[in-house]
C-alpha positions as a LaTeX table, in Angstrom:
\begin{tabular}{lrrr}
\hline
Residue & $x$ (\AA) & $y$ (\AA) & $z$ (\AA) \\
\hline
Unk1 & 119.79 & 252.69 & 178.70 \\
Unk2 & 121.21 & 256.20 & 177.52 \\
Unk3 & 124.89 & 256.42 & 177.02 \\
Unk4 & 126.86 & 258.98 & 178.25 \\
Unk5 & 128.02 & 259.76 & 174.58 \\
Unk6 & 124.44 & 259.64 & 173.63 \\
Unk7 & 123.36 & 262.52 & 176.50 \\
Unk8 & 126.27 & 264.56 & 176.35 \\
Unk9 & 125.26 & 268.20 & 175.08 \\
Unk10 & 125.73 & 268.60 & 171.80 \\
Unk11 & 125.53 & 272.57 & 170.28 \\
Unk12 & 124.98 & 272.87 & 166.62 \\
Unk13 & 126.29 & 276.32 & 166.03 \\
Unk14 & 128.52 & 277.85 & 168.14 \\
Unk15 & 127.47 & 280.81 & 170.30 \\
Unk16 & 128.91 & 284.30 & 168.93 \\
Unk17 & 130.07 & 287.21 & 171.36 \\
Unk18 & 127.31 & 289.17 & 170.35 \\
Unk19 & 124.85 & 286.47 & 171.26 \\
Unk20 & 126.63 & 286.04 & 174.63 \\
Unk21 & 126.08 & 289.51 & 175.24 \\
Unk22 & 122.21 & 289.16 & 174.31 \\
Unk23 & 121.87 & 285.80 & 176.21 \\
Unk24 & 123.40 & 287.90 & 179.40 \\
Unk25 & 120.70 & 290.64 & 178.82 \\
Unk26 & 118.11 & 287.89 & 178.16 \\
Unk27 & 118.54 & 286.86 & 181.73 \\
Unk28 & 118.68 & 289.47 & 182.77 \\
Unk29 & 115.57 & 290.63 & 181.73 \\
Unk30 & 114.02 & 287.18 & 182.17 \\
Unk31 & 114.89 & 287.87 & 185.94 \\
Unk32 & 113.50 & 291.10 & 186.70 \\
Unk33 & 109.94 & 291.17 & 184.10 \\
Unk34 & 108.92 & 288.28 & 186.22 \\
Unk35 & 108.98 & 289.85 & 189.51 \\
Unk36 & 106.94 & 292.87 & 188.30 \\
Unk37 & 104.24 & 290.11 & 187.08 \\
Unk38 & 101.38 & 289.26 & 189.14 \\
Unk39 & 100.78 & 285.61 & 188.59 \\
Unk40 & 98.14 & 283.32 & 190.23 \\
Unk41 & 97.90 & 279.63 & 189.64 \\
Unk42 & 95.06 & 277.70 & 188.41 \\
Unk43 & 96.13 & 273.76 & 189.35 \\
Unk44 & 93.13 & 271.86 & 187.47 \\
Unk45 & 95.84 & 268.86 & 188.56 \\
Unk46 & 95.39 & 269.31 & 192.39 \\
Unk47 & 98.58 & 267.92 & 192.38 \\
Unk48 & 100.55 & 271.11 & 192.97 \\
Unk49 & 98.13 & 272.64 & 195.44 \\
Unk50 & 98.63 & 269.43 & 197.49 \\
Unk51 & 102.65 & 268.89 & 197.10 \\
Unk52 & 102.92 & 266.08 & 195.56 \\
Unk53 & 104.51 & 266.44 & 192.47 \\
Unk54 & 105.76 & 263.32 & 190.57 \\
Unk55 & 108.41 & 263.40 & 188.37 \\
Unk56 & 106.92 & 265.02 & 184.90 \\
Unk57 & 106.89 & 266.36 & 181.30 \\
Unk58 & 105.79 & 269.74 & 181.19 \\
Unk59 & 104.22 & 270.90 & 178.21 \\
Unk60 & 103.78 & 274.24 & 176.95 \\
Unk61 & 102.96 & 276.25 & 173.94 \\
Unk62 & 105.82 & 277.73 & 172.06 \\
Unk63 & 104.59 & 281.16 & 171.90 \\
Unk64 & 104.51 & 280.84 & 175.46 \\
Unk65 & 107.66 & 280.10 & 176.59 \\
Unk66 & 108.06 & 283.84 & 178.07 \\
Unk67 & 106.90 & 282.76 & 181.51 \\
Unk68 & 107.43 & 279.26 & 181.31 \\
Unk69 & 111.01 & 278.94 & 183.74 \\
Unk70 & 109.08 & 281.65 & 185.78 \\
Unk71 & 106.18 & 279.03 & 186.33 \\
Unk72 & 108.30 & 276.40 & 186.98 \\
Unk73 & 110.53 & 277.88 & 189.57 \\
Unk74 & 107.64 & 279.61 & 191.58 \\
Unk75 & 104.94 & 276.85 & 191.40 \\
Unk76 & 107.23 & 273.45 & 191.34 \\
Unk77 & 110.80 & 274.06 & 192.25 \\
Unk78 & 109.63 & 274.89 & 195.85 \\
Unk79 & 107.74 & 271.36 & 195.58 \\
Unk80 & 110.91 & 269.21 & 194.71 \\
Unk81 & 113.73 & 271.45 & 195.10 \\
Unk82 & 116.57 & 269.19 & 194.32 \\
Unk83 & 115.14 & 267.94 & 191.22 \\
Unk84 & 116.37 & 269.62 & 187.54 \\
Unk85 & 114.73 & 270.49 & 184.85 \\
Unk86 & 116.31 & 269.33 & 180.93 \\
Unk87 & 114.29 & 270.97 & 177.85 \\
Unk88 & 113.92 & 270.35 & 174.21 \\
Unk89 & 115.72 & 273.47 & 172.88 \\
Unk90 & 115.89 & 273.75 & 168.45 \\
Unk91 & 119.30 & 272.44 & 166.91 \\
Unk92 & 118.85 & 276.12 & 165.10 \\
Unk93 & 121.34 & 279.03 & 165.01 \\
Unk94 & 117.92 & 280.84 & 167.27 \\
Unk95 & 118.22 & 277.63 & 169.59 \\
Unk96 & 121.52 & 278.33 & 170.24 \\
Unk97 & 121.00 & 281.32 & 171.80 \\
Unk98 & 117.88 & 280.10 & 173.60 \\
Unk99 & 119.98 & 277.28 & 175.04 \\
Unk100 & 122.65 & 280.11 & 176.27 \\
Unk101 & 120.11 & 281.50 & 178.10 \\
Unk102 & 118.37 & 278.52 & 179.71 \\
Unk103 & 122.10 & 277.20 & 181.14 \\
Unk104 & 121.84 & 280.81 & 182.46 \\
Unk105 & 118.85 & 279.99 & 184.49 \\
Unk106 & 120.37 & 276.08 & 185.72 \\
Unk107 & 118.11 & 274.44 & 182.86 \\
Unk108 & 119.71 & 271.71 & 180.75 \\
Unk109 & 119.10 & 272.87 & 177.09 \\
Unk110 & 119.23 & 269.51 & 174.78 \\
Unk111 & 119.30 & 270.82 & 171.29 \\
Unk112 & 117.18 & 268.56 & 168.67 \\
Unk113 & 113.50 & 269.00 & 166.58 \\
Unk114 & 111.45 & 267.53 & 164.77 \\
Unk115 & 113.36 & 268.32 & 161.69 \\
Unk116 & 117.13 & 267.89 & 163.28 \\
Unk117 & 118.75 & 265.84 & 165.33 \\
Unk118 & 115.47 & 265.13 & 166.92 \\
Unk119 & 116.02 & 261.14 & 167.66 \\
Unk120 & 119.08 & 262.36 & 169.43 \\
Unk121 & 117.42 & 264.44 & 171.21 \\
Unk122 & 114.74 & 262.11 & 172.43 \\
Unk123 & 117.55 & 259.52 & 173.80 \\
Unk124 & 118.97 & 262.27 & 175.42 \\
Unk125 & 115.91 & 263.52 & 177.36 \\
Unk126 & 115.25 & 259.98 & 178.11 \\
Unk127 & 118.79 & 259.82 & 179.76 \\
Unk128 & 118.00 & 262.93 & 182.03 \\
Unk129 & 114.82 & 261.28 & 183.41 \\
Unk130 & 116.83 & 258.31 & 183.91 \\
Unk131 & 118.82 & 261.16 & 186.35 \\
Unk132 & 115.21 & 262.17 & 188.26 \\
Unk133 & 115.03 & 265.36 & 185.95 \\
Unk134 & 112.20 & 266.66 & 185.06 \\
Unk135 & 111.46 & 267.47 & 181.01 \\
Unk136 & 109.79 & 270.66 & 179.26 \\
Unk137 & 109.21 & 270.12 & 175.41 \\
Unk138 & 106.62 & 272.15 & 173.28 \\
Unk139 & 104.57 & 270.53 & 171.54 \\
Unk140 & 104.20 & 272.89 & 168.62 \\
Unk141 & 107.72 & 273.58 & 168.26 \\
Unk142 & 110.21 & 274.90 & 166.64 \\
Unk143 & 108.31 & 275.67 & 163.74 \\
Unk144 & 104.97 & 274.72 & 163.88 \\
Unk145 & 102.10 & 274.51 & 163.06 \\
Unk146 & 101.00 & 276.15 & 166.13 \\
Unk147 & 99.11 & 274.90 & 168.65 \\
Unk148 & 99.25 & 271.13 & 166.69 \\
Unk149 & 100.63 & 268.22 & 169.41 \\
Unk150 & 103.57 & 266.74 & 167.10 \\
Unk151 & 105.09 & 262.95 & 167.69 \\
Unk152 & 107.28 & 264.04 & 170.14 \\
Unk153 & 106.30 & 264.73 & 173.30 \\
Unk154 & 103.55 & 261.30 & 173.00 \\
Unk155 & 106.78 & 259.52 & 172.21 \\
Unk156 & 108.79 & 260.74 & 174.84 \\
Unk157 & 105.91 & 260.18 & 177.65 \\
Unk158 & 106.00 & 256.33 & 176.30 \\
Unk159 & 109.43 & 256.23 & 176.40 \\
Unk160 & 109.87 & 257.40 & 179.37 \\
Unk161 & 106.80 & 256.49 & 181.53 \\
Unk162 & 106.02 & 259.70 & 182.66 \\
Unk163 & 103.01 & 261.95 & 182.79 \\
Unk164 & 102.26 & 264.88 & 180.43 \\
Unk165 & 101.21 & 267.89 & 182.99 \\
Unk166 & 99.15 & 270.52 & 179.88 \\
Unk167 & 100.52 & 273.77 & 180.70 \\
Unk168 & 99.47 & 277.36 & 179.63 \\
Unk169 & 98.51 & 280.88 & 180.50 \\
Unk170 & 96.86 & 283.82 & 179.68 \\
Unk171 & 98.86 & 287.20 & 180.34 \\
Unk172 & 96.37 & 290.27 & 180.17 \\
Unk173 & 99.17 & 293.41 & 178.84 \\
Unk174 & 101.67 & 291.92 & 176.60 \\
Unk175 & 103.24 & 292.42 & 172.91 \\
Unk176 & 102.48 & 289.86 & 170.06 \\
Unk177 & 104.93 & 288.76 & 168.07 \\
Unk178 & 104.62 & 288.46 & 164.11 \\
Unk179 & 106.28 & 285.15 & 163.99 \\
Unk180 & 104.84 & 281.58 & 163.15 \\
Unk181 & 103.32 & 280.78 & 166.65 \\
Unk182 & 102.85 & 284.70 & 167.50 \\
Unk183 & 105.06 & 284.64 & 170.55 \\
Unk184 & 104.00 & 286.88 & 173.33 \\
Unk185 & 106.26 & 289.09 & 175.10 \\
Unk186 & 105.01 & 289.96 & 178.47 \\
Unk187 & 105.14 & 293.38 & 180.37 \\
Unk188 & 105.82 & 294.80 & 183.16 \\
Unk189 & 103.49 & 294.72 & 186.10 \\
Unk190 & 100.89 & 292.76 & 183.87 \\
Unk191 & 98.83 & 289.96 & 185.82 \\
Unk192 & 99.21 & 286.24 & 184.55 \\
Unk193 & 96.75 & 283.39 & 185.33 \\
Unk194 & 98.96 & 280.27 & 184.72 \\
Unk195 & 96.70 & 277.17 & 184.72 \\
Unk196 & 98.16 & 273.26 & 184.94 \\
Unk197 & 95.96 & 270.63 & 183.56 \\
Unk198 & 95.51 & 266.95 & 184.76 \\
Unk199 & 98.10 & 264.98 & 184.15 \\
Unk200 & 98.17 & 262.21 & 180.92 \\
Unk201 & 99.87 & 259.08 & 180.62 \\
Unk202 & 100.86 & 256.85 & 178.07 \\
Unk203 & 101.05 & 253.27 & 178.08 \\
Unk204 & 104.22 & 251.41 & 176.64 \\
Unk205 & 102.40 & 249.70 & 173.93 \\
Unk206 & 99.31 & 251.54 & 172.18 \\
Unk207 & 97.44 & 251.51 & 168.90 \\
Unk208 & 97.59 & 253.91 & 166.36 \\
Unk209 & 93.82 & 254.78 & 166.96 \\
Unk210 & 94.65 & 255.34 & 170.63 \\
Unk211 & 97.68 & 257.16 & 170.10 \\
Unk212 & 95.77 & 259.87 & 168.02 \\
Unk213 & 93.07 & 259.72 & 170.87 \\
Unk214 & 95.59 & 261.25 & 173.04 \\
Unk215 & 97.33 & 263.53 & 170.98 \\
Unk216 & 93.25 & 264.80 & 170.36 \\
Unk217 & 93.01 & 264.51 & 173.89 \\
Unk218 & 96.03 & 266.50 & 174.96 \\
Unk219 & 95.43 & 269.37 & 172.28 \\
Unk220 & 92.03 & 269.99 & 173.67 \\
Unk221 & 93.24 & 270.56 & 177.58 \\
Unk222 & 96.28 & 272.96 & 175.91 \\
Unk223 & 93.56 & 274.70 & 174.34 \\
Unk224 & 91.55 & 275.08 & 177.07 \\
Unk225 & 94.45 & 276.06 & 178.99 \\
Unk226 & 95.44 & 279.08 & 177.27 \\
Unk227 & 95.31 & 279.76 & 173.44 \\
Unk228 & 93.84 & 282.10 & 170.97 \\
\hline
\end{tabular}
């Protein structure tokens, strides 16, 4: 069991009046983009098309995080509307203001990585399941390499016993980023096809051999998903 020392938030680096004034206008803009989008869902699950939802761990591509709350809120909120959502956000001074703007948006922002405080952060995801939330990690994240499934979010499905829902999408009029993963930005009035794979499990107990088999697994429904 998670303490509640162990899932209290913890925040790195504190957050700087100029980043409270971008985290404001990040919401901002994170609001209104979205409702200019045209987005259609591609459930591969069937789960979401039929309403039945189970509690999950959604996984997503870092460089395409854009869209990711806007997914979430229009294709599974209205599914299980009192449940909340906690996310793997980086224990950098960039996660920081990522986290300002997720607690903008109701998310719970727990701050770890691969490379920081990212034990911590695995107990403390595990505690907000424990609380019915649901969990959004990304696999390639913070740094990369992109589009490679790291430990985490195979260790978190075991430790948690729930299922990995793949999730990605392809946006047709958006700006590329020249950062590690290429993050894409989005515009106005584009069209988005967001597309949910069929959901993996983990067992408690594996072999190494079938632990890669999943991780191979899971990379190749992202990838069919969304990614280029």
């Amino acid at each position: 069991m998670v303490t509640r020392e162990m899932s209290r938030k913890v925040l790195p680096y504190p957050l700087t009046n100029s980043q409270k004034f971008l985290a404001w206008g990040a919401y901002l803009l994170g609001r209104w983009v979205p409702r200019t989008i045209r987005m259609r869902l591609e459930d591969r699950s069937g789960l979401v098309q039929r309403g039945k939802l189970p509690q999950a761990i959604y996984c997503m591509w870092h460089n395409r995080l854009a869209l990711a709350l806007t997914a979430y809120y229009r294709f599974a909120k209205p599914i299980t509307p009192a449940r909340g959502l906690a996310v793997m956000v980086s224990a950098s001074r960039d996660g920081t203001l990522l986290a300002a703007v997720l607690e903008r948006f109701g998310v719970v922002p727990v701050r770890g990585s691969s490379s920081r405080r990212g034990e911590q952060a695995l107990l403390e995801l595990v505690g907000w399941a424990e609380r019915g939330y649901d969990l959004g990690i990304t696999p390639d994240g913070p740094r990369g390499p992109r589009y490679e499934i790291q430990d985490g979010v195979l260790w978190l499905a075991q430790l948690t016993g729930l299922p990995i829902f793949p999730c990605s999408y392809d946006v047709h009029w958006h700006i590329r980023v020249k950062s590690w993963d290429r993050f894409i930005i989005p515009l106005p009035f584009s069209t988005c096809v967001f597309r949910v794979g069929p959901p993996i499990r983990l067992p408690r107990v594996i072999t190494l051999d079938e632990f890669e088999k999943i991780r191979e697994d899971l990379k190749g429904l992202m990838m069919s998903l969304g990614a280029e």
